[in-house]
TIRO-2110 file (N, C-alpha, C; in Angstrom, 1 decimal):
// TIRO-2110
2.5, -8.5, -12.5, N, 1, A
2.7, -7.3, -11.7, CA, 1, A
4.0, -6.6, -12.1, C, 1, A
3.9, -5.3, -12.1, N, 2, A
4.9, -4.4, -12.5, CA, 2, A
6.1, -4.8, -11.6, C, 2, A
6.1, -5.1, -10.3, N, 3, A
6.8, -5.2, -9.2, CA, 3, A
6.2, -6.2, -8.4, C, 3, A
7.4, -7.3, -8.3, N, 4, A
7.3, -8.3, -7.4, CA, 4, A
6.2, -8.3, -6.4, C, 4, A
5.3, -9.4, -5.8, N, 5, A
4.9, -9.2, -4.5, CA, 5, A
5.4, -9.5, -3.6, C, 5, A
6.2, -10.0, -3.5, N, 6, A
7.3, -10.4, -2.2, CA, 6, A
7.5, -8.6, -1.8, C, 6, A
8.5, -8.1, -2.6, N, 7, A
8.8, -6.6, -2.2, CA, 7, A
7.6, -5.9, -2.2, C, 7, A
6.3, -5.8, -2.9, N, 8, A
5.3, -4.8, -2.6, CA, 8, A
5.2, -4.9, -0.9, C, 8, A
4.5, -6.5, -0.7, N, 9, A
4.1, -7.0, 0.6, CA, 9, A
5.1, -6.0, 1.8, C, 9, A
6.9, -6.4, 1.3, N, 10, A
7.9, -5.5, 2.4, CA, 10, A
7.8, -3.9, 2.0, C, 10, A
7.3, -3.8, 0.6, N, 11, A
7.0, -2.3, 0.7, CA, 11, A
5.9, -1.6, 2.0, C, 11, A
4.9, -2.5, 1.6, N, 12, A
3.7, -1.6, 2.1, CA, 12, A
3.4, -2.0, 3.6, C, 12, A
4.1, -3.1, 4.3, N, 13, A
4.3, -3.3, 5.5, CA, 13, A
5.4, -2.1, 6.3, C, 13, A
6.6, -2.0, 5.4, N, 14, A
7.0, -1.0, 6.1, CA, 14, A
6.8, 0.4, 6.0, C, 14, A
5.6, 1.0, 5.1, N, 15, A
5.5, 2.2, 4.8, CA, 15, A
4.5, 2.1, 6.2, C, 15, A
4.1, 1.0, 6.5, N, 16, A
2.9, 1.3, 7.5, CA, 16, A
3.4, 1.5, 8.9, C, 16, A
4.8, 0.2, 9.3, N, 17, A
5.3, 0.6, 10.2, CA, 17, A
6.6, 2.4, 10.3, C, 17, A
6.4, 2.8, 9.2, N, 18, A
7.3, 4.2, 9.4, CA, 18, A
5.9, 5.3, 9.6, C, 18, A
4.6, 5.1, 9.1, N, 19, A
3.7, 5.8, 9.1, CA, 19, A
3.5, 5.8, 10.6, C, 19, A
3.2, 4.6, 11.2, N, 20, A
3.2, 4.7, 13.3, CA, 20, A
3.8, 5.1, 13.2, C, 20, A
5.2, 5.0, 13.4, N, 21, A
6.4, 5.8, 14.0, CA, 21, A
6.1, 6.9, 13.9, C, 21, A
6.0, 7.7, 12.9, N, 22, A
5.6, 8.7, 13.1, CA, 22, A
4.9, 9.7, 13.5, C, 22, A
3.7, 8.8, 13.8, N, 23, A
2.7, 9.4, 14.6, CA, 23, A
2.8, 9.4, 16.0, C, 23, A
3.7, 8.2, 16.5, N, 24, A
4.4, 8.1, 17.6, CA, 24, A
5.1, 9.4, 18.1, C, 24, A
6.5, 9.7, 17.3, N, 25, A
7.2, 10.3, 17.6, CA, 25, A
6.8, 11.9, 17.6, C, 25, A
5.9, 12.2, 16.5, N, 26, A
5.0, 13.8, 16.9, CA, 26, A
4.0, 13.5, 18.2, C, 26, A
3.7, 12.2, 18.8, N, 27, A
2.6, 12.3, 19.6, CA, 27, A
3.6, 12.7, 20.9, C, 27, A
4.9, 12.2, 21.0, N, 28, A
5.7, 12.3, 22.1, CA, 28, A
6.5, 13.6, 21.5, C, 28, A
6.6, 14.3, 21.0, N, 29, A
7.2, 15.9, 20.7, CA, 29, A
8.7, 15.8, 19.9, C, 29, A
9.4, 14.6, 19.2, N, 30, A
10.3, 14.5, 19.0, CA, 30, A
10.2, 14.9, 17.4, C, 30, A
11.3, 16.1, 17.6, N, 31, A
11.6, 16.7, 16.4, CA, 31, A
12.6, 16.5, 15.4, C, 31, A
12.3, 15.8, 14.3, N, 32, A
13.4, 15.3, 13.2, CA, 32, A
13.3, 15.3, 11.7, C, 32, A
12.4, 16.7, 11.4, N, 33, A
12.1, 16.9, 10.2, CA, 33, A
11.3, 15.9, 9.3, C, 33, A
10.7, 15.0, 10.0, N, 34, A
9.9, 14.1, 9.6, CA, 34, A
9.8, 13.3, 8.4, C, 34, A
11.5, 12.5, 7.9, N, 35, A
11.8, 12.2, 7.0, CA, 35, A
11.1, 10.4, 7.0, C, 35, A
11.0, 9.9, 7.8, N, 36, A
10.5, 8.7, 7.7, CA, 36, A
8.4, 9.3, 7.4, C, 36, A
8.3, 10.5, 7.6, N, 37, A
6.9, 10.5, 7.2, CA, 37, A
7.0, 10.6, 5.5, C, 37, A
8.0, 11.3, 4.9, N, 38, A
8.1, 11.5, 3.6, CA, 38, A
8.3, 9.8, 3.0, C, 38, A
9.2, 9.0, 3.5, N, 39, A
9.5, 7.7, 2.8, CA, 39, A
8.0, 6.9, 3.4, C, 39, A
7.5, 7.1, 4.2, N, 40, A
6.7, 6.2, 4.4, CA, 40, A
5.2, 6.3, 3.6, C, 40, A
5.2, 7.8, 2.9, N, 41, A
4.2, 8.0, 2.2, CA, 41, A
4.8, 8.1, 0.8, C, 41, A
6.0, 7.6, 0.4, N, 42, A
6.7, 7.7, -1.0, CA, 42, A
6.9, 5.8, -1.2, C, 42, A
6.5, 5.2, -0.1, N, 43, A
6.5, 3.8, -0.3, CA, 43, A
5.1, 3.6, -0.6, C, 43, A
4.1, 3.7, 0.3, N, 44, A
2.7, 3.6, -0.1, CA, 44, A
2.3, 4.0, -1.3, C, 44, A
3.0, 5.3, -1.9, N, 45, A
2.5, 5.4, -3.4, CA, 45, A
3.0, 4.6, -4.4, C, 45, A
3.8, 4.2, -3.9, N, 46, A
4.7, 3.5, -5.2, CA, 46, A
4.0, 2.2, -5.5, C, 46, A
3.9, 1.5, -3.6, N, 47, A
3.0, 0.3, -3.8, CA, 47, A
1.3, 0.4, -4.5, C, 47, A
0.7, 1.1, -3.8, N, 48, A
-0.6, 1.6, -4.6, CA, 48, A
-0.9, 1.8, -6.0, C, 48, A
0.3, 2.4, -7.0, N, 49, A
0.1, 2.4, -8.1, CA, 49, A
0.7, 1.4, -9.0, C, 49, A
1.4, 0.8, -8.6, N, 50, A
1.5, -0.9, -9.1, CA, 50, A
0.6, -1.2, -8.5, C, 50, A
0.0, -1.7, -7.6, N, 51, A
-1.4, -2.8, -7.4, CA, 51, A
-2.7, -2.0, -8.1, C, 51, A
-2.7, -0.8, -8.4, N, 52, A
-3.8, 0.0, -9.4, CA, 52, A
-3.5, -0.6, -10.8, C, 52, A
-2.3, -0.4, -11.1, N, 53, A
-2.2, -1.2, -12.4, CA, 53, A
-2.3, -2.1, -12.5, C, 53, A
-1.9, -3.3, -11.9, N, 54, A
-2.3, -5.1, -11.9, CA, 54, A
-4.1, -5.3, -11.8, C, 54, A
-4.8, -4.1, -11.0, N, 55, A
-5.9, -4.5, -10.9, CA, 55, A
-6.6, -4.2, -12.4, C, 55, A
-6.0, -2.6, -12.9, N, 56, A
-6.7, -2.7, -14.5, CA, 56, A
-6.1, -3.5, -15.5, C, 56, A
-5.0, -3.7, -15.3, N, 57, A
-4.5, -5.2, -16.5, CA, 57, A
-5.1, -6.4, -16.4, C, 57, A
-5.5, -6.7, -15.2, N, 58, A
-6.3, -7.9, -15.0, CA, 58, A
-7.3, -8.1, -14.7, C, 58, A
-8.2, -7.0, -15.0, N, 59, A
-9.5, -6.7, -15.5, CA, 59, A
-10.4, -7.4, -14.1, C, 59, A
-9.7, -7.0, -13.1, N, 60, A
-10.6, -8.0, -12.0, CA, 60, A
-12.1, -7.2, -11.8, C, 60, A
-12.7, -8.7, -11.2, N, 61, A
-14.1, -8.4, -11.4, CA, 61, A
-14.7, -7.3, -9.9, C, 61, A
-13.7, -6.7, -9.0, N, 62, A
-13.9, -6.0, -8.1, CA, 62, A
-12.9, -4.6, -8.0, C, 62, A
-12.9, -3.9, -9.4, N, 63, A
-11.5, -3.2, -9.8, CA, 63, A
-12.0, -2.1, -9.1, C, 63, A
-12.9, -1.1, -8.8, N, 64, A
-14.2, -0.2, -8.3, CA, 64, A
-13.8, -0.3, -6.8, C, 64, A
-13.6, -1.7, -6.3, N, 65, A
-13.4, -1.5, -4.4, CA, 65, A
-12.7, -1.2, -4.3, C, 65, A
-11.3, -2.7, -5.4, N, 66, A
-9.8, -2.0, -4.8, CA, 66, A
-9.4, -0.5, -5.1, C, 66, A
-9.6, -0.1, -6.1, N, 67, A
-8.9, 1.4, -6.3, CA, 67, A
-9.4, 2.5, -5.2, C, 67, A
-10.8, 2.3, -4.8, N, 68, A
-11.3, 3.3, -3.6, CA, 68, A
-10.4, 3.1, -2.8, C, 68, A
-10.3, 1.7, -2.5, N, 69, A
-9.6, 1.1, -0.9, CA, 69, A
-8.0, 1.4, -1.3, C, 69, A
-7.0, 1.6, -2.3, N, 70, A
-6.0, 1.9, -2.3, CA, 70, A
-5.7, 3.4, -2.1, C, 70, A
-7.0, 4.1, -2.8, N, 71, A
-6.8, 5.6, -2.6, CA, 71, A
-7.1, 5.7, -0.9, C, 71, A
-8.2, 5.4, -0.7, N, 72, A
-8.7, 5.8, 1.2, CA, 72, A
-7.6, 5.2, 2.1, C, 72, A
-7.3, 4.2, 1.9, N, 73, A
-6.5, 3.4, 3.1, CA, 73, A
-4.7, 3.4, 2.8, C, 73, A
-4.5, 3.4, 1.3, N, 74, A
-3.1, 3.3, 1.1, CA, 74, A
-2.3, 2.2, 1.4, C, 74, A
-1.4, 1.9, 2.3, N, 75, A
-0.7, 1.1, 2.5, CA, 75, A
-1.7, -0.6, 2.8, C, 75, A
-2.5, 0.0, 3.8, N, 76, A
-3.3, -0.9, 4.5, CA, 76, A
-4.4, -1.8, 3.4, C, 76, A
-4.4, -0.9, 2.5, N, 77, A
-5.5, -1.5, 1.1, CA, 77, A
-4.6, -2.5, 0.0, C, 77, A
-3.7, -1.9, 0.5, N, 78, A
-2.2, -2.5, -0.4, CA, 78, A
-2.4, -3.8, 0.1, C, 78, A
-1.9, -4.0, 1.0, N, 79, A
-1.4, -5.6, 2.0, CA, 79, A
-2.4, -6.4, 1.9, C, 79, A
-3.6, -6.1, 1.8, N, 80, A
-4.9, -6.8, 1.4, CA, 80, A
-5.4, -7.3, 0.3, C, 80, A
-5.0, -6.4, -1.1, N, 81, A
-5.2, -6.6, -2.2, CA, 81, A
-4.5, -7.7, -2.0, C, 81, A
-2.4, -7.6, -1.7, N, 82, A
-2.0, -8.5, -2.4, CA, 82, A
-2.6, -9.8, -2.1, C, 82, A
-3.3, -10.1, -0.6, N, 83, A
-3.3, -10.9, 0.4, CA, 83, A
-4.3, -12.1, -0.4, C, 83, A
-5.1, -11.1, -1.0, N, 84, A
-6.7, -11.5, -1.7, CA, 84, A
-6.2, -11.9, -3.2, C, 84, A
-5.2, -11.4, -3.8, N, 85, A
-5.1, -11.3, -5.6, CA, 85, A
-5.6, -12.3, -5.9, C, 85, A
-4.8, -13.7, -5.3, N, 86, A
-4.9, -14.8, -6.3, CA, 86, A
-6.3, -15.2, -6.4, C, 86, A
-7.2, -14.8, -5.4, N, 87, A
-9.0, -15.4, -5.0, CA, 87, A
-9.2, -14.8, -6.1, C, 87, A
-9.1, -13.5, -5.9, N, 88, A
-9.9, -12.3, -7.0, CA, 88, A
-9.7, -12.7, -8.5, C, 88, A
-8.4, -13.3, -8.6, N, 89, A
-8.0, -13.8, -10.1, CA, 89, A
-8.6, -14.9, -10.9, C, 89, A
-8.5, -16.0, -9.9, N, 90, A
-9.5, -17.0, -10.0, CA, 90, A
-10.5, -17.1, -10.3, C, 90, A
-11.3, -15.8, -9.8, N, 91, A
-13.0, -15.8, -9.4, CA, 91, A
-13.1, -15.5, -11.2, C, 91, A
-12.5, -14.7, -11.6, N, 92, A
-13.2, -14.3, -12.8, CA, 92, A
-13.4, -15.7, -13.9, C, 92, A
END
């Protein structure tokens, strides 16, 4: 992996918890130029395209789900891939 999984895992866990937040804080009216939405969607891509690259270097045999599921879901396809890697690695 281009980047640790330890830090992806705390990447994409907290890009998810700053993504609530901020659907929180617009759902209740609080106005703060919405900088935790910018970091929380600049952590999900970061994580996303390192686990896009581990899945084509490692030629896994389900490369087709994960990349849908990192583009549609983002963070949330993230924490799963890593959750799953080592099964997926194996299997082949």
């Amino acid at each position: 992996m281009i980047i640790s999984k330890k830090i992806l895992v705390i990447m994409s866990v907290a890009s998810i918890a700053m993504l609530i937040g901020e659907i929180i804080s617009i759902k209740h009216g609080i106005d703060y130029y919405g900088w935790r939405l910018w970091l929380g969607i600049s952590l999900s891509v970061i994580a996303s395209v390192s686990c896009i690259i581990d899945v084509i270097k490692n030629n896994n045999p389900r490369k087709m789900f994960w990349i849908i599921s990192f583009i549609i879901f983002g963070s949330v396809g993230t924490f799963v891939y890593l959750i799953q890697r080592k099964d997926d690695i194996e299997k082949r």
